[in-house]
N, C-alpha and C positions, 0 to 999 in steps of 0.2 A: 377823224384821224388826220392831223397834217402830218405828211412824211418832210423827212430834211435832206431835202435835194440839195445842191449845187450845181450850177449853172456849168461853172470855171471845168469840173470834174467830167459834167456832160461832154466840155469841147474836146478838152485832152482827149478824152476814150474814142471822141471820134476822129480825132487827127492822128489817134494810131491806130486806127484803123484805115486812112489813106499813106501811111509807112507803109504797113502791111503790104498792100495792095501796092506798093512803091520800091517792095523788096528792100529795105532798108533797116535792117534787121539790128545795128548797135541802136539807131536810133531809138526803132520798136520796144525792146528790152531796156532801155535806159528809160524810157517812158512811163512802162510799166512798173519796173521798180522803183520808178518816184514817184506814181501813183497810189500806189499801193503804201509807202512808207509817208508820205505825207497826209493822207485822208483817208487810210482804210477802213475807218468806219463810215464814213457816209454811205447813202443807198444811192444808187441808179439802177436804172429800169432796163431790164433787159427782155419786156416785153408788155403786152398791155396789163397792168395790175399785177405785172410781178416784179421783182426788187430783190438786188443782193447788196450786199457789200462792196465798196470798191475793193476791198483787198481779195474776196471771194470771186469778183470779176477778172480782176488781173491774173491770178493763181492759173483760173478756168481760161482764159486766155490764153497765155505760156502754155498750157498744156496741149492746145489746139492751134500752136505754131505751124507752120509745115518743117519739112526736116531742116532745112536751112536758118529758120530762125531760132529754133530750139538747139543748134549745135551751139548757135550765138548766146542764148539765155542760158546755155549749160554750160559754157564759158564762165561765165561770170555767175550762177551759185553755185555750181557742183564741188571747189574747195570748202565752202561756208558748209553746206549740208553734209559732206562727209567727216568734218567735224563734228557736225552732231551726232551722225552713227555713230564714230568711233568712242563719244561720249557715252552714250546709251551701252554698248558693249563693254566697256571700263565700268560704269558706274548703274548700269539699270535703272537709269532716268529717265521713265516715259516721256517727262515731258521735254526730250531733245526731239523724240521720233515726232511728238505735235508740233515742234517746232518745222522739221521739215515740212509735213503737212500743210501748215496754215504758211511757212515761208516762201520753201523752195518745194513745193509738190510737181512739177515739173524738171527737178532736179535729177539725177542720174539713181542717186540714193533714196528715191521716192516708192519705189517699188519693193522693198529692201523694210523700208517704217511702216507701207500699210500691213504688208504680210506679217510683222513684228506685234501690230497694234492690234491684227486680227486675232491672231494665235492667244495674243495675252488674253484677249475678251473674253473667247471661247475656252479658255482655260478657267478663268472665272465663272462662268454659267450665263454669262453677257451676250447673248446671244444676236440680239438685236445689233446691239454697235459691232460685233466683229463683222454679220452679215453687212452692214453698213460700210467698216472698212476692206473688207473684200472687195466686195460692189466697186469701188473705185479702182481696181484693179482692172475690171473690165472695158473696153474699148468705149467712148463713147457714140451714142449710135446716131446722133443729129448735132449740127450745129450748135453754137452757146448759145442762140437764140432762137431757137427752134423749142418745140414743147417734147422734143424729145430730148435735149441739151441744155433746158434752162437751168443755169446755175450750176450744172454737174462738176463735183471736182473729181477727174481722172486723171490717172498714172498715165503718161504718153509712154509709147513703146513698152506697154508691160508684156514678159515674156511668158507668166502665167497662163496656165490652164484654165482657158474660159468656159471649159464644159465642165474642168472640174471645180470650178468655181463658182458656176449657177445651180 
């Protein structure tokens, strides 16, 4: 199997990662969301033999901002994503709430779509995907590149009941 890296995508991810580390947080989020909307299909490794998406990378990123950069990346989705709530509520278009998910999942209104997307599964007898978008509600407990954090996409600040939610 050859997988289809890029090289270009490698550098970006790691020079915001010395933002990061730089506290330079329009930078960090402008980064992101150009990476994410320019190549989010290509894979990088975010560990030995494991591989996301760029756009799954960034998503999982933003979400594992500390609180100073996530105010900055809430800045600039949280008008986009509460449009789509308020789409989803007008019209019962799940697929505004996926939208949040796969766009702005570290958006304000991210908390708001999983618990939305859970309810509907388990309403259907879906039991697996709601447990799945539950799941993401929960804190995450390692690192994005940790084997306890690889790839996780989680709600930042959810205000959820994690006891009642495992």
């Amino acid at each position: 199997i050859t997988l289809d890296l890029d090289s270009s995508v490698t550098k970006r991810l790691a020079a915001i990662e010395d933002f990061i580390s730089e506290k330079q947080w329009d930078v960090v989020v402008s980064m992101l969301r150009q990476a994410q909307a320019e190549k989010p299909d290509k894979l990088v490794s975010i560990g030995p033999g494991w591989y996301v998406s760029v756009a799954r990378y960034c998503q999982c990123r933003a979400a594992t901002l500390p609180t100073a950069g996530l105010t900055v990346y809430r800045q600039q989705v949280n008008a986009t994503a509460k449009k789509w709530l308020d789409d989803f509520q007008q019209q019962r278009d799940r697929n505004s709430l996926l939208k949040i998910v796969r766009l702005a999942s570290a958006s304000s209104s991210s908390e708001a779509a999983l618990s939305r997307l859970a309810e509907q599964a388990f309403e259907a007898g879906d039991f697996c995907p709601a447990r799945a978008w539950w799941e993401m509600l929960l804190p995450a407990t390692g690192s994005l590149r940790s084997a306890a954090g690889i790839g996780l996409l989680r709600c930042p600040e959810a205000t959820s009941n994690a006891a009642q939610i495992r």
